[in-house]
C-alpha positions as CSV (number, residue, x, y, z in Angstrom):
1,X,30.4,-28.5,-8.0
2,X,29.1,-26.2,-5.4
3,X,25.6,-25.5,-4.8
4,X,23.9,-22.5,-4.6
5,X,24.3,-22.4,-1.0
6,X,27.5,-22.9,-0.1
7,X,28.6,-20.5,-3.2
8,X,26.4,-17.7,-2.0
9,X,27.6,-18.1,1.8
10,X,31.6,-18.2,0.3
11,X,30.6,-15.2,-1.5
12,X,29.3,-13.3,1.2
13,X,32.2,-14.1,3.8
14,X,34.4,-12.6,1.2
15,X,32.6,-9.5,0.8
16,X,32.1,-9.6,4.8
17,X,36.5,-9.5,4.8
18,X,36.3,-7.2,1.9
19,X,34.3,-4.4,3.5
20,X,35.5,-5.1,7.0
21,X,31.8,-5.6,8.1
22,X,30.1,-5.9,11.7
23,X,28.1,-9.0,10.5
24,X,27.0,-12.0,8.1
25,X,23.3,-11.7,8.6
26,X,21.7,-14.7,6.9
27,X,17.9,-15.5,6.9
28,X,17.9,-19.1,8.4
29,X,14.4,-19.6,7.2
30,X,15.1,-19.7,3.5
31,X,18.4,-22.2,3.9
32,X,17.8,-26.3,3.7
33,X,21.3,-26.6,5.0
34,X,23.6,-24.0,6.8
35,X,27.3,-25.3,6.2
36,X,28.6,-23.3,9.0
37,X,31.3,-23.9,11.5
38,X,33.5,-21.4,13.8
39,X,36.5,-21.6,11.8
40,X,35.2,-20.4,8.8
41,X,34.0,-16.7,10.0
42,X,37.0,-14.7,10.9
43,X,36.5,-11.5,12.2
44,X,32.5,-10.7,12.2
45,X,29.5,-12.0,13.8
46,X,27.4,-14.3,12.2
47,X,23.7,-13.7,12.9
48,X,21.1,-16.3,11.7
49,X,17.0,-14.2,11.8
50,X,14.3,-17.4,11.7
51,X,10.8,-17.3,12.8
52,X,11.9,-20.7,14.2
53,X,12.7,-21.0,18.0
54,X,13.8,-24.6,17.6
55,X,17.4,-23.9,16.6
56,X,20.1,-26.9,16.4
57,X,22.5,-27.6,19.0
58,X,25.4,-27.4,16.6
59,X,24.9,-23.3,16.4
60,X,25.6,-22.6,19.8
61,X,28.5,-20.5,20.4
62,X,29.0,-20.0,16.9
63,X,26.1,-17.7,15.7
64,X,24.0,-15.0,17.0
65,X,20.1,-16.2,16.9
66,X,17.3,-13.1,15.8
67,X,14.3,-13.6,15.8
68,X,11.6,-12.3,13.6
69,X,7.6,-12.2,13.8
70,X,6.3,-15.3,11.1
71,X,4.5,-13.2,8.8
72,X,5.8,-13.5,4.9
73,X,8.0,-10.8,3.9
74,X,10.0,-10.3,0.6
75,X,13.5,-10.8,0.5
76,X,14.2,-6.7,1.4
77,X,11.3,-7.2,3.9
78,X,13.7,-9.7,5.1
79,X,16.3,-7.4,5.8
80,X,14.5,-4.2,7.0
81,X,13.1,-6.2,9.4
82,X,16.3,-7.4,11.2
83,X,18.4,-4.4,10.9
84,X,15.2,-3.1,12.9
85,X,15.4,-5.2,15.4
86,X,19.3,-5.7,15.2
87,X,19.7,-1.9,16.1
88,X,17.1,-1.8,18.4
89,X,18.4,-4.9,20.7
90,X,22.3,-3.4,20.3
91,X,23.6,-6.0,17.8
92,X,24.3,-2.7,15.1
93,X,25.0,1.3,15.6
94,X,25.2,4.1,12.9
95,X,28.3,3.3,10.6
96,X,28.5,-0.4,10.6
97,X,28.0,-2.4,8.0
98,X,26.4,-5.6,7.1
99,X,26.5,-8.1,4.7
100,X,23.2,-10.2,4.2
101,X,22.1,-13.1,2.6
102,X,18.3,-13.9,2.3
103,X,16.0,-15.9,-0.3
104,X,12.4,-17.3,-0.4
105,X,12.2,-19.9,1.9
106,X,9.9,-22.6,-0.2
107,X,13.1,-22.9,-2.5
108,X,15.0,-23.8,0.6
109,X,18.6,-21.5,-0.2
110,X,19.5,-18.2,0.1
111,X,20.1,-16.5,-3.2
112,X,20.6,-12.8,-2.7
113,X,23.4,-10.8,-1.3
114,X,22.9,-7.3,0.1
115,X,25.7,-4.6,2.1
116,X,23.8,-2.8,4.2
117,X,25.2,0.4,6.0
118,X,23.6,1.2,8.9
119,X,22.6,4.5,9.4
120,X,22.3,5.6,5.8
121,X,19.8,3.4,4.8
122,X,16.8,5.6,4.8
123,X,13.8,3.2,4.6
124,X,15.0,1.3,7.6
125,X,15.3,3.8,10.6
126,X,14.7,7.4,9.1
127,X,15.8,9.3,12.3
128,X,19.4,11.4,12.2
129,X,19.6,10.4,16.1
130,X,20.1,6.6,15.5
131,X,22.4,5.8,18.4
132,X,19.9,7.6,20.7
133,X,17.3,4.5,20.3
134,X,18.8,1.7,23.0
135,X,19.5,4.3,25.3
136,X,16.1,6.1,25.4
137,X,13.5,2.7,25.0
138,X,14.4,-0.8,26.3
139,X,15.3,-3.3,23.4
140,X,12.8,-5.9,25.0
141,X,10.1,-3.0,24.5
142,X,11.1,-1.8,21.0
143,X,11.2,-5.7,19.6
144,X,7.8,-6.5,21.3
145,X,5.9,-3.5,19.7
146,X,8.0,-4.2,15.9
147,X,6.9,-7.6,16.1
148,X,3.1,-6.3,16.9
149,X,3.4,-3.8,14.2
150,X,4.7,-6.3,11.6
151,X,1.8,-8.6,12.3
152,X,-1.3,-6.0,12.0
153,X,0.6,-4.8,8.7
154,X,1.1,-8.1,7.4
155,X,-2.7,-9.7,9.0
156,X,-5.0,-6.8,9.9
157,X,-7.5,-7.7,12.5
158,X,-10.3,-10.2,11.6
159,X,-10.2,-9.5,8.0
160,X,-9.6,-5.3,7.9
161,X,-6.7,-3.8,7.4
162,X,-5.5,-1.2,10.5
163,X,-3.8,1.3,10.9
164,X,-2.1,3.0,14.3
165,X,0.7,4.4,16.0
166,X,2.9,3.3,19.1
167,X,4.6,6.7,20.6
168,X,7.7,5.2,23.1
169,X,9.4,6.8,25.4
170,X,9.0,10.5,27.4
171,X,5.5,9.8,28.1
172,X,5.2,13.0,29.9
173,X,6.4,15.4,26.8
174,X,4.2,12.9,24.7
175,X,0.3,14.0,26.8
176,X,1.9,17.4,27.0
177,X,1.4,17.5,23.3
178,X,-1.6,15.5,22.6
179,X,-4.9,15.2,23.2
180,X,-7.5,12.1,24.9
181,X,-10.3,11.2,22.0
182,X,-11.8,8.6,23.7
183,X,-11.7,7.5,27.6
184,X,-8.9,5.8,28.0
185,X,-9.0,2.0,27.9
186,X,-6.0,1.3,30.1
187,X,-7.2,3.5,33.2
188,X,-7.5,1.2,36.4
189,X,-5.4,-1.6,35.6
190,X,-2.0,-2.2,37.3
191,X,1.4,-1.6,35.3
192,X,2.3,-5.1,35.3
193,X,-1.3,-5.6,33.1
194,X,-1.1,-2.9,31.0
195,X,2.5,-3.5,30.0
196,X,3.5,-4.8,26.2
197,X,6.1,-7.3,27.7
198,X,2.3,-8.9,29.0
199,X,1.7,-11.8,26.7
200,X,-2.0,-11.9,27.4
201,X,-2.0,-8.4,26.4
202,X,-1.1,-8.9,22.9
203,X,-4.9,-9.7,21.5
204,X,-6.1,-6.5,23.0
205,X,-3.7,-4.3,21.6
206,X,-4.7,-5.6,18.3
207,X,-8.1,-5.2,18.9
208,X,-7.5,-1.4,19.9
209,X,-5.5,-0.6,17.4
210,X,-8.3,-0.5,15.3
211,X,-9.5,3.0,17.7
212,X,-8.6,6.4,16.4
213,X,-5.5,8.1,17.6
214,X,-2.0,6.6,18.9
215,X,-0.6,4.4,22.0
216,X,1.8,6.0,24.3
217,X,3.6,3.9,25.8
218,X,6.5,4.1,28.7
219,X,10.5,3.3,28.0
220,X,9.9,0.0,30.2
221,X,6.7,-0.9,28.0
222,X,3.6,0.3,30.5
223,X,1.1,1.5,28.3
224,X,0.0,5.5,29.6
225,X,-3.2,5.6,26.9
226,X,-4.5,4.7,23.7
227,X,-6.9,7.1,21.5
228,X,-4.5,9.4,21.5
229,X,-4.9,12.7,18.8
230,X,-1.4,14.0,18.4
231,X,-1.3,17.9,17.9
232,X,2.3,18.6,18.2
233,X,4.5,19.0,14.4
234,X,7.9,17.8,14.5
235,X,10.2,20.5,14.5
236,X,13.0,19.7,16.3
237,X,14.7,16.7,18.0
238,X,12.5,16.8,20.6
């Protein structure tokens, strides 16, 4: 008899065929055992999302590893979060589609299937300009701020919840269109201090996020300012 596992995993490599998808996107974390080998995964990636960096030998060259902030997250929460960060590091575009598997990892297998089709799923990435998001804002840059976001959702700051906004990219159109509230914290310190690729930086942003107004922040991750009031409506593209 099969277990649970393995009969989910056969499943979804048959709906991977099926629907011609990009991907088998399985949530490591929630698997005691991943019976995987090369052979068995004809014609799609397979990408494994842990909050584990200690991955086992016996995966490399045969899966894609994604890595996801360790925070707890439902089994959609699963998912949102690494088509994010699939899109925004290049792995998907608008159109593909991926099959994923996902569970809760204390019961140690994955017991949910989900198709996912990228572009179309409105809670994930809500902009109509999807494939205009590697080209404009460095992956690295993207991930780092997603992961930052998902942990002040998930943990507020010493107790409180927060709330704030990262603006990426076209910093200039950004302060064209905004307003300073407070003086701005980042003023004097070198880009290489200020940027959000800066480990030791990580702790301060989450203690100004609790300030009023947004971040702006450069393509290559140099934070411009926080407090930030932005006046502008969105009316077009720009």
């Amino acid at each position: 008899m099969k277990t649970i596992q393995t009969a989910i995993l056969d499943f979804g490599c048959r709906i991977a065929q099926e629907v011609e998808a990009r991907a088998l996107l399985m949530y490591a974390d929630s698997a005691s055992e991943l019976p995987l080998c090369k052979d068995t995964l004809p014609g799609f990636d397979l990408i494994l999302v842990t909050k584990d960096n200690d991955i086992p030998e016996r995966f490399e060259g045969v899966c894609i590893i994604l890595n996801v902030p360790n925070v707890n997250l439902t089994r959609v929460g699963q998912i949102k979060i690494a088509i994010t960060k699939g899109i925004a590091i290049g792995l998907f575009k608008k159109g593909d589609k991926v099959v994923c598997l996902s569970g809760v990892p204390k019961f140690g297998y994955v017991d949910s299937i989900f198709v996912i089709d990228v572009g179309r799923e409105f809670e994930i990435l809500t902009s109509e300009h999807l494939v205009d998001l590697t080209e404009k804002v460095y992956p690295e840059v993207f991930g780092a701020i997603l992961n930052l976001s998902i942990e002040l959702a998930a943990q507020g700051r010493e107790g409180r919840k927060v709330g704030t906004s990262f603006i990426i990219g076209d910093h200039d159109r950004v302060l064209q269109l905004s307003r300073q509230m407070i003086i701005n914290p980042f003023m004097g310190y070198s880009e290489a201090e200020r940027n959000v690729l800066n480990p030791e930086l990580k702790e301060t942003l989450k203690e100004f996020s609790a300030i009023d107004g947004a971040f702006v922040i450069k393509e290559d991750g140099t934070i411009v300012t926080a407090g930030r009031h932005l006046s502008a409506a969105l009316e077009s593209k720009d």
